[in-house]
N, CA, C and O of each residue as an XYZ file, in Angstrom:
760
protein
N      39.852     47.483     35.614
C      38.726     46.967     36.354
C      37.542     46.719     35.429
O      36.835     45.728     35.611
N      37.266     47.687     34.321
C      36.161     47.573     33.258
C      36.795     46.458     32.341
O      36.156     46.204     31.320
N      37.552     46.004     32.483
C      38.070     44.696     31.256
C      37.859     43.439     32.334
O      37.873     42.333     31.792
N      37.681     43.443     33.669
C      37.783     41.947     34.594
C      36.421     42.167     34.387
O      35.876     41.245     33.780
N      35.440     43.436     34.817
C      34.235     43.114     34.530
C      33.589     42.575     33.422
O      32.651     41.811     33.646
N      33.978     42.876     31.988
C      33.539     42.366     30.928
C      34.289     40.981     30.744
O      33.739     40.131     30.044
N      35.166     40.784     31.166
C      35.432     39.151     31.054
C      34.319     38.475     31.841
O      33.500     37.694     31.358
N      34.403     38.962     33.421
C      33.504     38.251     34.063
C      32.089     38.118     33.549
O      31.681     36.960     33.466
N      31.278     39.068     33.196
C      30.206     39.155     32.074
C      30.352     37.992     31.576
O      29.559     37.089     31.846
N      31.784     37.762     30.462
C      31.744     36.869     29.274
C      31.300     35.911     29.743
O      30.112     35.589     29.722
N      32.489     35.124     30.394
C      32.589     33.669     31.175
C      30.738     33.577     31.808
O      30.057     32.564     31.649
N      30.315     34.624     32.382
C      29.109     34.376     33.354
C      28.027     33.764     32.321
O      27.267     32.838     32.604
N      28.096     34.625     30.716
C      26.971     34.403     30.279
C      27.404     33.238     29.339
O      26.535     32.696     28.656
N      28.988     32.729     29.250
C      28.622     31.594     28.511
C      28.502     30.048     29.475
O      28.236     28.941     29.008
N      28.810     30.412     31.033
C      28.204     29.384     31.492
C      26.582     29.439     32.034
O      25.918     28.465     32.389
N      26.303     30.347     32.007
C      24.697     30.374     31.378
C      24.251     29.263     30.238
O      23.689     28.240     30.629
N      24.497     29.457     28.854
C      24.638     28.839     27.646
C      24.503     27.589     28.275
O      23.397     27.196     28.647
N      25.672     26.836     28.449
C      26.033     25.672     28.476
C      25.321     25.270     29.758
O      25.191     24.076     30.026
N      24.966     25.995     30.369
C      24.278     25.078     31.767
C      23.147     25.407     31.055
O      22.836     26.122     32.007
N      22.195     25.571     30.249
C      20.703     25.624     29.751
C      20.877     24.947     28.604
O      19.871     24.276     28.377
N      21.794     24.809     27.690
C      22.011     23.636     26.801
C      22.166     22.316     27.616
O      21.331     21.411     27.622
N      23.199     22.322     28.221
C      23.793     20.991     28.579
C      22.466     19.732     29.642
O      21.931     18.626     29.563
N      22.553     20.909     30.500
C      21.748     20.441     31.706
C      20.851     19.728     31.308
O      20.755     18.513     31.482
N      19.897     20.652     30.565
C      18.544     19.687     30.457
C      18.608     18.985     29.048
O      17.461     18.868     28.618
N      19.412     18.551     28.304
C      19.641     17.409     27.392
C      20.277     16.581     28.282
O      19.841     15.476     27.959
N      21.045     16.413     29.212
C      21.355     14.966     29.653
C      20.744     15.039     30.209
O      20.226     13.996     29.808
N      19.879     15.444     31.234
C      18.446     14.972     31.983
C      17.386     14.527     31.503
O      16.463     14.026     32.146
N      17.456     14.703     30.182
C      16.390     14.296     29.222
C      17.083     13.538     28.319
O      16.755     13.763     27.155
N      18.321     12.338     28.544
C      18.872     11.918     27.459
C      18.066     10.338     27.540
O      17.914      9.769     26.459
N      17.786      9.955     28.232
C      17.307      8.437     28.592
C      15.966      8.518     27.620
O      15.113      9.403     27.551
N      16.088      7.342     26.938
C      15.719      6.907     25.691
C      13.962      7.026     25.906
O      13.658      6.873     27.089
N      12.861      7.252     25.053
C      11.742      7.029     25.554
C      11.464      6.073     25.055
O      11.907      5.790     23.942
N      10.631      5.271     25.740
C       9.907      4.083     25.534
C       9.746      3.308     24.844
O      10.163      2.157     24.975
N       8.855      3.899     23.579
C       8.753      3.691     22.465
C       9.417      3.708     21.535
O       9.199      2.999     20.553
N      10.276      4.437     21.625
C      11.454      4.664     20.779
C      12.216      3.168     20.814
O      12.333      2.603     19.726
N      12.634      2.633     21.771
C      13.542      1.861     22.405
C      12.578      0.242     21.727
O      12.985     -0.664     20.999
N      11.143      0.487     22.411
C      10.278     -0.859     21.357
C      10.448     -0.847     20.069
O      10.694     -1.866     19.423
N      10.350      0.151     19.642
C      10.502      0.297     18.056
C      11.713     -0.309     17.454
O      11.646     -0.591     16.258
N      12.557     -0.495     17.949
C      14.070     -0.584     17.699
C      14.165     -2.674     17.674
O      14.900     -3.513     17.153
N      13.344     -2.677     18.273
C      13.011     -4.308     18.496
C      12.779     -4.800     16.831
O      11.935     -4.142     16.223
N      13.362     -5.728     16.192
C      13.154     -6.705     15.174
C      12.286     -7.279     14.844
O      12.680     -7.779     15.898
N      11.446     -7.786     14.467
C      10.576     -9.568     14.065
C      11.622    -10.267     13.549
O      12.321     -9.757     12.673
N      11.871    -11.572     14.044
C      12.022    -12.720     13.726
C      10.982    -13.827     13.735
O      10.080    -13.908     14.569
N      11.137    -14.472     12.971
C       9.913    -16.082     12.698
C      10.634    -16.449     11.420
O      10.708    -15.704     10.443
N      11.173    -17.691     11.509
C      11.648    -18.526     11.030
C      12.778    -17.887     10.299
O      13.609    -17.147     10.826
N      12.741    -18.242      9.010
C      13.342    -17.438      8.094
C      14.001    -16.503      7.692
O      15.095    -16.238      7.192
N      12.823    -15.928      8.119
C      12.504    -14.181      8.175
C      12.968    -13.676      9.450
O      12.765    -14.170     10.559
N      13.684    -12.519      9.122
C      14.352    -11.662      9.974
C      15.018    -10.479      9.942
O      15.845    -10.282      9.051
N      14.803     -9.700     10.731
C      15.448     -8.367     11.133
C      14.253     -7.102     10.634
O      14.542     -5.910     10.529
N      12.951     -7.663     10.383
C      12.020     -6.832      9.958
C      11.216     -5.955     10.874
O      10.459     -6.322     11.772
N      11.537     -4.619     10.459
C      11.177     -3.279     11.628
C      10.244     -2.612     10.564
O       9.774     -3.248      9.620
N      10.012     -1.297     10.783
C       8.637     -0.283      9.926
C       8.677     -0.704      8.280
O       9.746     -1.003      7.748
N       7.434     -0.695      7.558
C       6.505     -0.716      8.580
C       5.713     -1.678      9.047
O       4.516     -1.405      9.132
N       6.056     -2.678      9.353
C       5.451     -3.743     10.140
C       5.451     -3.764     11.887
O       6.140     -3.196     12.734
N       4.370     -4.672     11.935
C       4.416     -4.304     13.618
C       4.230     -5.818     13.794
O       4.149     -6.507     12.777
N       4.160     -6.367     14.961
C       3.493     -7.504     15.671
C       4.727     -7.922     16.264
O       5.820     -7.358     16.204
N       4.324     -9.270     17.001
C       5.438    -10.313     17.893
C       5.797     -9.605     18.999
O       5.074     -9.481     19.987
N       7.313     -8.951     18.828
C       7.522     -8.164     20.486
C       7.668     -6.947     19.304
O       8.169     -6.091     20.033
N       7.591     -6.431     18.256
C       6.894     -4.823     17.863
C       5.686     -4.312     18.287
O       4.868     -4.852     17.542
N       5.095     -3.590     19.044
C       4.136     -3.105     19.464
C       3.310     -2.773     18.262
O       3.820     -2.956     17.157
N       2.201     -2.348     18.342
C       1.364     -1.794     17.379
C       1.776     -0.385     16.908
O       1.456      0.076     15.812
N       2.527      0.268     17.846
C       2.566      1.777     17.086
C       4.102      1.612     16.316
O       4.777      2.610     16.066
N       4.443      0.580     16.064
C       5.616      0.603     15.728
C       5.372      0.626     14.189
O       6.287      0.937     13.427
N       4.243      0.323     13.780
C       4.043     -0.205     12.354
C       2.512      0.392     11.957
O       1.660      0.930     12.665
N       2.537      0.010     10.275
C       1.045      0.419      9.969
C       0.400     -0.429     10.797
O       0.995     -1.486     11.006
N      -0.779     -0.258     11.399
C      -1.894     -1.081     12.097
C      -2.769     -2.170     11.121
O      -3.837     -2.627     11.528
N      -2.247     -2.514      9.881
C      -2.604     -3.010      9.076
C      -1.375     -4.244      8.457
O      -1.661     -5.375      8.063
N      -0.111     -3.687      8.511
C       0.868     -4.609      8.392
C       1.371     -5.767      9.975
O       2.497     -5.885     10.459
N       0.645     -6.147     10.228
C       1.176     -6.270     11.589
C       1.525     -8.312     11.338
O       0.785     -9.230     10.986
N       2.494     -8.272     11.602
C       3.221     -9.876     11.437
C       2.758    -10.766     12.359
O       2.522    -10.136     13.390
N       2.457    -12.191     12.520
C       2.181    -12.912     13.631
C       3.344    -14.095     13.039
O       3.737    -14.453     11.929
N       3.610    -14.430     14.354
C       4.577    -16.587     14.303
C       4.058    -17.156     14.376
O       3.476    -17.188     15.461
N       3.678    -18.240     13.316
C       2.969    -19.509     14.185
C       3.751    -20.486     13.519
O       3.852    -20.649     12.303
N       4.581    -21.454     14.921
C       5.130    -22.294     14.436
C       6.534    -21.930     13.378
O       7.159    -22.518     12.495
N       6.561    -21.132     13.791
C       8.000    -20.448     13.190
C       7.486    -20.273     11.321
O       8.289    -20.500     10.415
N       6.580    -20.002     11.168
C       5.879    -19.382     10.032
C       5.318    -17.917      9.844
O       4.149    -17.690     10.153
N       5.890    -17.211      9.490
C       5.345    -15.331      9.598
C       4.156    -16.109      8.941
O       4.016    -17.237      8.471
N       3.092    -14.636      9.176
C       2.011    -14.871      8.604
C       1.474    -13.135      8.957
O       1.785    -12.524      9.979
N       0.649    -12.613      7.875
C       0.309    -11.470      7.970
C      -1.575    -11.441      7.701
O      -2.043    -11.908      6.663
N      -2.139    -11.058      8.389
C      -3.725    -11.091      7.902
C      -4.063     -9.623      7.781
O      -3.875     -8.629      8.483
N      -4.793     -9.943      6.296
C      -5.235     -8.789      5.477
C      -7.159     -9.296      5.321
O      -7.647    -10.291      4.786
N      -7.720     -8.330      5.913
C      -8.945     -8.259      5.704
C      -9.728     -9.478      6.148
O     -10.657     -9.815      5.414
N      -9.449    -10.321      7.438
C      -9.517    -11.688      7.463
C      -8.978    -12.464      6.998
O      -9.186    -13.560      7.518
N      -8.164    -12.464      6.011
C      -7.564    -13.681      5.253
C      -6.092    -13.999      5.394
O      -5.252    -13.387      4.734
N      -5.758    -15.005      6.296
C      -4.315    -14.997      6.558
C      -3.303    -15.439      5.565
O      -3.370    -16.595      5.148
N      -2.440    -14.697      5.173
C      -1.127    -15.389      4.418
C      -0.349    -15.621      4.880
O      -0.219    -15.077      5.977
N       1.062    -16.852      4.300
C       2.198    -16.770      4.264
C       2.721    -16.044      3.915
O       2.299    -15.623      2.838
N       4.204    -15.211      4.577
C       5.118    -14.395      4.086
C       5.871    -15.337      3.581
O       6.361    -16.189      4.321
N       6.077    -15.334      2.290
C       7.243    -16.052      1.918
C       8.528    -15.485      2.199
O       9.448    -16.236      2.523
N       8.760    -13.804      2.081
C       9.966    -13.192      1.820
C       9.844    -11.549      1.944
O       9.237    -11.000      1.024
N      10.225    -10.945      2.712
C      10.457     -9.389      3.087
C      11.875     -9.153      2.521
O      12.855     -9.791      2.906
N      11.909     -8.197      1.585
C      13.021     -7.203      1.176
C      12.847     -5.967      1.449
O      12.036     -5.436      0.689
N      13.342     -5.202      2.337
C      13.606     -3.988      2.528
C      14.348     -2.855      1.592
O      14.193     -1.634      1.567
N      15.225     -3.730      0.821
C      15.611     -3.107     -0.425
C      14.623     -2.653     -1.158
O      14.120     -1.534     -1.050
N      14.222     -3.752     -2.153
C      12.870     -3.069     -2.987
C      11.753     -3.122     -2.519
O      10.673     -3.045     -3.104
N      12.051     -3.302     -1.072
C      10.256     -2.613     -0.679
C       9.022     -3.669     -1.258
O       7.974     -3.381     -1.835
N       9.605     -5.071     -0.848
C       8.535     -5.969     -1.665
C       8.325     -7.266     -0.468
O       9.250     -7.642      0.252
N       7.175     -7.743     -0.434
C       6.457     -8.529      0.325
C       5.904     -9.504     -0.656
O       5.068     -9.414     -1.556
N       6.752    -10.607     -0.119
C       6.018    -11.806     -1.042
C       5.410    -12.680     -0.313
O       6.001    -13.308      0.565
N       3.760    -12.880     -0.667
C       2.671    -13.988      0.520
C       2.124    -14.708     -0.898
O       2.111    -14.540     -2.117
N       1.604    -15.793      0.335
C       0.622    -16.901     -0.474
C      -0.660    -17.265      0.479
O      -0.537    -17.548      1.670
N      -1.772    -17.221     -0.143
C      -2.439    -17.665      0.935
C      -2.544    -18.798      1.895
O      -2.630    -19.861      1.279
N      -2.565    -18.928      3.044
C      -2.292    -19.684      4.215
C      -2.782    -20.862      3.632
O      -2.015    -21.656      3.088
N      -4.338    -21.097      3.716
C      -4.878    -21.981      2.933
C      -4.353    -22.766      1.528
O      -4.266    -23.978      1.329
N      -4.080    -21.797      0.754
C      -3.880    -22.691     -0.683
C      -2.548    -23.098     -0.336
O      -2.164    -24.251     -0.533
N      -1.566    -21.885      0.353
C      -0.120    -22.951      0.169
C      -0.069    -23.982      1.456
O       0.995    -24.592      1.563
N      -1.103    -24.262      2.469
C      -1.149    -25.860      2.942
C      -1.711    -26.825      2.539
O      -1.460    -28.016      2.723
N      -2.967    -26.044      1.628
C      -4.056    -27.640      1.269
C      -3.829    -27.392     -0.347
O      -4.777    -27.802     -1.017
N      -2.405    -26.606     -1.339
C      -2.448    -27.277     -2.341
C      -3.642    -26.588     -3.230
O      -4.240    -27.252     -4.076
N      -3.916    -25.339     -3.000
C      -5.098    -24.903     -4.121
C      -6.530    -25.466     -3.627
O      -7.523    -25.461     -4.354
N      -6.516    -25.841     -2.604
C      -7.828    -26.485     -2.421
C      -8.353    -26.172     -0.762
O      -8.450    -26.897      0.228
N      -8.571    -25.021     -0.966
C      -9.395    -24.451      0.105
C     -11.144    -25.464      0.629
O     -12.054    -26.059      0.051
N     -10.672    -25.048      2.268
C     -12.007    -25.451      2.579
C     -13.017    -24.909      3.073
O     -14.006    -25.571      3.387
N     -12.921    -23.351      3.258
C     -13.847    -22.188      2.864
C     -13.277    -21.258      1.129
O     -12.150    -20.842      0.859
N     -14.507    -21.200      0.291
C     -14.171    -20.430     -0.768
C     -14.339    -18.971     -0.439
O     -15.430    -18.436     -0.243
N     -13.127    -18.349     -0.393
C     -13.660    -16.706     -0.157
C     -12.417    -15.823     -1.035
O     -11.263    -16.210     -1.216
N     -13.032    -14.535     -1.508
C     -12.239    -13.848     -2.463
C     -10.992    -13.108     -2.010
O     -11.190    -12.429     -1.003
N      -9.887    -13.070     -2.448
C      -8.831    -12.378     -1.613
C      -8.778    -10.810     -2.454
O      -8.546    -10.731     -3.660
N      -9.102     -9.319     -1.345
C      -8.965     -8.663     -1.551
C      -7.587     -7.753     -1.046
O      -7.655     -7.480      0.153
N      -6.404     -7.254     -1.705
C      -5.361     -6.916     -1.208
C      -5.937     -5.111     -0.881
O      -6.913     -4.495     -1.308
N      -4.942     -4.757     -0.051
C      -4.929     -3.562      0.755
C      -5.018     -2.747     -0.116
O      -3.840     -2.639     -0.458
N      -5.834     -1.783     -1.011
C      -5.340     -0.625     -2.175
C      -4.478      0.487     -1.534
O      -4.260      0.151     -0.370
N      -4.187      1.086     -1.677
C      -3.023      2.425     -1.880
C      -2.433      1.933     -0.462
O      -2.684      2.680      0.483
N      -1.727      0.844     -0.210
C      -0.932      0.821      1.027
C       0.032     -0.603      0.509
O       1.102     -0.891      1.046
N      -0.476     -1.253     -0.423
C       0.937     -2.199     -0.906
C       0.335     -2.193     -2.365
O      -0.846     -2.057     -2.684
N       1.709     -2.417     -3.368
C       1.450     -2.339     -4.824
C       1.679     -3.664     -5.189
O       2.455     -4.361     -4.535
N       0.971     -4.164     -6.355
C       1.908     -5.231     -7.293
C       2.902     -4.671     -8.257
O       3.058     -3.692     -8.987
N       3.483     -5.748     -7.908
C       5.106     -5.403     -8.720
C       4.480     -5.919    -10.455
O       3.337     -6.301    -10.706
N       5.481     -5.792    -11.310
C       5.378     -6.067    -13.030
C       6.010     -7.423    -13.224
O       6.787     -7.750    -14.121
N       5.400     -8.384    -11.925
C       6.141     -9.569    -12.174
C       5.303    -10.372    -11.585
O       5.478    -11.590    -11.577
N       4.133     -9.692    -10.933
C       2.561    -10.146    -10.194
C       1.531    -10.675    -11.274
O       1.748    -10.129    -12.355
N       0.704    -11.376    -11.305
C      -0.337    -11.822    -12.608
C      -1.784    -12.386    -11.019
O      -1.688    -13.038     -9.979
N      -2.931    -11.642    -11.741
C      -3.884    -12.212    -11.172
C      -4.359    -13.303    -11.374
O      -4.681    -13.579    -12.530
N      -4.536    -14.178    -10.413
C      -5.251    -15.285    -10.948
C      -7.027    -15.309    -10.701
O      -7.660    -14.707     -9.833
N      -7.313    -15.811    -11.299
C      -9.120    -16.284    -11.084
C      -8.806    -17.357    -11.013
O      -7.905    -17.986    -11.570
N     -10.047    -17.803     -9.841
C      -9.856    -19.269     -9.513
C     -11.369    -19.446     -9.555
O     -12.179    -18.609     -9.158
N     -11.741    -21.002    -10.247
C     -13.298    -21.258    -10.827
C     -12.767    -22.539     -9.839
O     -11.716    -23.168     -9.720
N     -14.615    -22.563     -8.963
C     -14.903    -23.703     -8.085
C     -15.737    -24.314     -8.712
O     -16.357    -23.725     -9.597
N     -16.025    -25.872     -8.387
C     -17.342    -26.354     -8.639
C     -17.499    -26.813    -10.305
O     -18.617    -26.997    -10.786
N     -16.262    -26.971    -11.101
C     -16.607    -27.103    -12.516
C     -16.791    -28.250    -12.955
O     -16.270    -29.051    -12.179
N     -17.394    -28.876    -14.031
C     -17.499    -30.022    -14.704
C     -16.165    -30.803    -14.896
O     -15.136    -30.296    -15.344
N     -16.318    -32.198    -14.473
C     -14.739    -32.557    -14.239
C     -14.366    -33.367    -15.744
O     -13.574    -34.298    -15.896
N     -15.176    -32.712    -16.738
C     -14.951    -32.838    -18.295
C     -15.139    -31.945    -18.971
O     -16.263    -31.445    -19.005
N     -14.209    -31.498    -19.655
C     -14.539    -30.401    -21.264
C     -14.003    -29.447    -20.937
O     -14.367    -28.338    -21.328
N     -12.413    -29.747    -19.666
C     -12.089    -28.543    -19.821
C     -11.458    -28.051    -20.943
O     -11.444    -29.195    -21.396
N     -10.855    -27.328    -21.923
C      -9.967    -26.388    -22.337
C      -8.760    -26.520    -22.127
O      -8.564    -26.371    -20.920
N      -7.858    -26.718    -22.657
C      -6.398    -27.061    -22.449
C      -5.545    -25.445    -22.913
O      -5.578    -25.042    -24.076
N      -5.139    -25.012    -22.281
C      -4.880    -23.552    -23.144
C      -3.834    -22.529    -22.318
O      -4.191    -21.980    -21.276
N      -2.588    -22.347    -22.863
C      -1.607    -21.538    -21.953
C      -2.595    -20.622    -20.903
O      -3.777    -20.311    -21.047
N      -1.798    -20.361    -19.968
C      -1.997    -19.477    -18.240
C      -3.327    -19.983    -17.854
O      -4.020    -19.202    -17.202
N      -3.730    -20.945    -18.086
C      -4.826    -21.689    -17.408
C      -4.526    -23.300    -17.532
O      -3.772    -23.863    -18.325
N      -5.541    -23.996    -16.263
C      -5.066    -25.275    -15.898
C      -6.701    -25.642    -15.428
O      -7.597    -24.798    -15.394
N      -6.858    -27.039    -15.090
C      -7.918    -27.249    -14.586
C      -7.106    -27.926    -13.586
O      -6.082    -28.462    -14.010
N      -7.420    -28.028    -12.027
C      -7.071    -28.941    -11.053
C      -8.091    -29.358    -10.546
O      -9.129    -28.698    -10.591
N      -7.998    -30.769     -9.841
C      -9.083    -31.731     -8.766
C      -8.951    -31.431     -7.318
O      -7.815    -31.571     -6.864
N      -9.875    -31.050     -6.511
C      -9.916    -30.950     -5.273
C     -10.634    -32.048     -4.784
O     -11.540    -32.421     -5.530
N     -10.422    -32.938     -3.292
C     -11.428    -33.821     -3.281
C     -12.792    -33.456     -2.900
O     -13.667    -34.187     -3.365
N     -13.026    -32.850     -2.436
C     -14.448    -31.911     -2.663
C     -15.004    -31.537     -4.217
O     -16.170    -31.739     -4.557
N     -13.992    -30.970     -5.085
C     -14.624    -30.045     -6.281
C     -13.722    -30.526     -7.264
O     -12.716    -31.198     -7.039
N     -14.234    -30.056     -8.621
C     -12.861    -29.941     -9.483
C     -12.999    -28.261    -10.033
O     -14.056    -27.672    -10.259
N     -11.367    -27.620    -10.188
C     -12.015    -26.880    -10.106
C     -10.552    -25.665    -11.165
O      -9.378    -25.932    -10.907
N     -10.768    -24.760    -11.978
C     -10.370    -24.467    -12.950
C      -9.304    -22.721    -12.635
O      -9.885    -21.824    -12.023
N      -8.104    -22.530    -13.034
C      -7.896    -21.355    -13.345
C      -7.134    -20.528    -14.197
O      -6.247    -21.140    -14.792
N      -7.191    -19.665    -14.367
C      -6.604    -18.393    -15.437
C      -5.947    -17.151    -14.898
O      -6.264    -16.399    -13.976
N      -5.039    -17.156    -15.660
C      -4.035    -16.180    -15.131
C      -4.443    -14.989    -15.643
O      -4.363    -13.949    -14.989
N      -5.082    -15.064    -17.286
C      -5.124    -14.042    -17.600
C      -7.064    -13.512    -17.631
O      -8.083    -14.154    -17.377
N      -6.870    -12.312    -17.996
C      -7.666    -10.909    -17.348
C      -9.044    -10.896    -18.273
O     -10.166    -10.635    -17.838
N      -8.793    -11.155    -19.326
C      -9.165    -11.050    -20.360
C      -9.328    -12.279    -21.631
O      -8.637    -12.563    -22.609
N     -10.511    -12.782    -21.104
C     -10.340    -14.139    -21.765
C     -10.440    -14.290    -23.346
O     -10.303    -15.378    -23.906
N     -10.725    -12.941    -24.097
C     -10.834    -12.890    -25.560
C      -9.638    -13.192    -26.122
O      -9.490    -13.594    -27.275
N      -8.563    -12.956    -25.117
C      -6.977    -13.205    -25.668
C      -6.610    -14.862    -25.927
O      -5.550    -15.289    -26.383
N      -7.678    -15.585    -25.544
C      -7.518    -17.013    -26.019
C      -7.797    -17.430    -27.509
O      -7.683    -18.586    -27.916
N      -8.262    -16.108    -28.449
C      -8.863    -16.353    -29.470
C      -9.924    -17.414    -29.739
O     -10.742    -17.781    -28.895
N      -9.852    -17.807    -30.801
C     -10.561    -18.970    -30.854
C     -11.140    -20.121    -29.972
O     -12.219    -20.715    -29.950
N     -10.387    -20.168    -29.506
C     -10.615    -21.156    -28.263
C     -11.508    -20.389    -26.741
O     -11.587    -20.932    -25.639
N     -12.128    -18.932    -27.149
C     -12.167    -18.146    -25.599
C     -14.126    -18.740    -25.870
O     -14.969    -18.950    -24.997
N     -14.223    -18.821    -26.964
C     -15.864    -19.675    -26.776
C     -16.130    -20.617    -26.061
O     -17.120    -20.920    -25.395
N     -14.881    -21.203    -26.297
C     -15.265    -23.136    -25.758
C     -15.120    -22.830    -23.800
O     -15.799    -23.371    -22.927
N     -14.193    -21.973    -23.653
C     -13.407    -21.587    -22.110
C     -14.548    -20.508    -21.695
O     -14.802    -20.212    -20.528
N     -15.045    -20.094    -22.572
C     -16.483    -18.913    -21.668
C     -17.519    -20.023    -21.545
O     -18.157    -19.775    -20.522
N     -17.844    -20.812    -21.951
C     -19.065    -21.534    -21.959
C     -18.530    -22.375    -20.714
O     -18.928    -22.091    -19.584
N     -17.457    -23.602    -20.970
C     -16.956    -24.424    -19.782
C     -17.269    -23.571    -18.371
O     -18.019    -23.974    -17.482
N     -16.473    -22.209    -18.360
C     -16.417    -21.712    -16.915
C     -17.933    -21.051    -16.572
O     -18.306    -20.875    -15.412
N     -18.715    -20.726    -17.701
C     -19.962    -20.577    -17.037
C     -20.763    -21.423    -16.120
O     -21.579    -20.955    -15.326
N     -20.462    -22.881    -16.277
C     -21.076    -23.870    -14.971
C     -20.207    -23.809    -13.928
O     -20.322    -24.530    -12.936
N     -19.114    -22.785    -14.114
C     -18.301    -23.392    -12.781
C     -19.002    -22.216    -11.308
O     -20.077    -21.628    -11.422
N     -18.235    -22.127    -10.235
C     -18.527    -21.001     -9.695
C     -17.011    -19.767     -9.529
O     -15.915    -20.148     -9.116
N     -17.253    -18.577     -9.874
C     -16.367    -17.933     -9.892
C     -15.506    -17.602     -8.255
O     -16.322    -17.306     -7.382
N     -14.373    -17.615     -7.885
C     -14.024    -17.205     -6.802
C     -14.262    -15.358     -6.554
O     -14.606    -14.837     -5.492
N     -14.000    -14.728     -7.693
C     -14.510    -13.169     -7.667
C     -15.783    -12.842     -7.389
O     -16.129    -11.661     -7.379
């Protein structure tokens, strides 16, 4: 009789267990909300299957940084950083790399029709070792430019107007006199 009781015990307290495990995980198995938005894609054009951390389109805002957030227009991603809208050219999730151009220069061709400075996001996206800054000079003399590797002079029909890839214009040697003086009449985009 003391061995049916301790079985019965057993059995009693391991369907205890399993009815306080079981029970309230499938009553609580239906997906929450957010969870389920999150799970949603961006598509626009091209581009596709892009989840965290980006947000926008049918991604909600908490799905992503509140700062990466994607828009379509016209089947064109486009991401705006600090006011200034870009093209996404290309999302890799592999290496974690985002390639844009600004909206402006890659429709009108380098030739913006507000001049304003593009500042990228600090400690929330990096440049890669394959990135080069450019300076872009408005407003320059449409003679005497400088002919000289990682710089170009181009014509806007508004302006003519000059730029350099590189950082440090002493690296032109000889020639960084004639290219400091030229770009001093111009106006700097920085």
């Amino acid at each position: 009789m003391e061995m049916q009781h301790h079985l019965f015990a057993t059995r009693f307290i391991i369907f205890l267990i399993i009815t306080f495990v079981h029970v309230p995980s499938s009553a609580y198995a239906n997906d929450d909300e957010r969870y389920v938005n999150c799970g949603k894609l961006f598509d626009c054009g091209d581009i596709k299957g892009v989840g965290y951390p980006f947000s926008g389109s049918n991604r909600p805002d908490y799905c992503g940084h509140p700062e990466l957030k994607l828009d379509c227009s016209d089947l064109d991603p486009e991401i705006t950083v600090k006011k200034l809208t870009y093209k996404v050219l290309g999302i890799n999730s592999q290496s974690q790399t985002l390639s844009v151009a600004r909206k402006d220069y890659a429709e009108n061709n380098i030739c913006p029709t507000l001049l304003l400075n593009t500042t990228w996001i600090p400690n929330l996206l990096n440049y890669t070792s394959d990135d080069h800054n450019i300076t872009i000079y408005y407003g320059c003399p449409a003679q005497g430019a400088p002919t000289l590797a990682n710089s170009s002079q181009f014509t806007c029909t508004a302006m003519t107007g000059y730029f350099t890839a590189v950082s440090n214009l002493s690296q032109f040697g000889s020639s960084a006199s004639n290219l400091i003086s030229y770009l001093a009449s111009c106006k700097d985009s920085d």
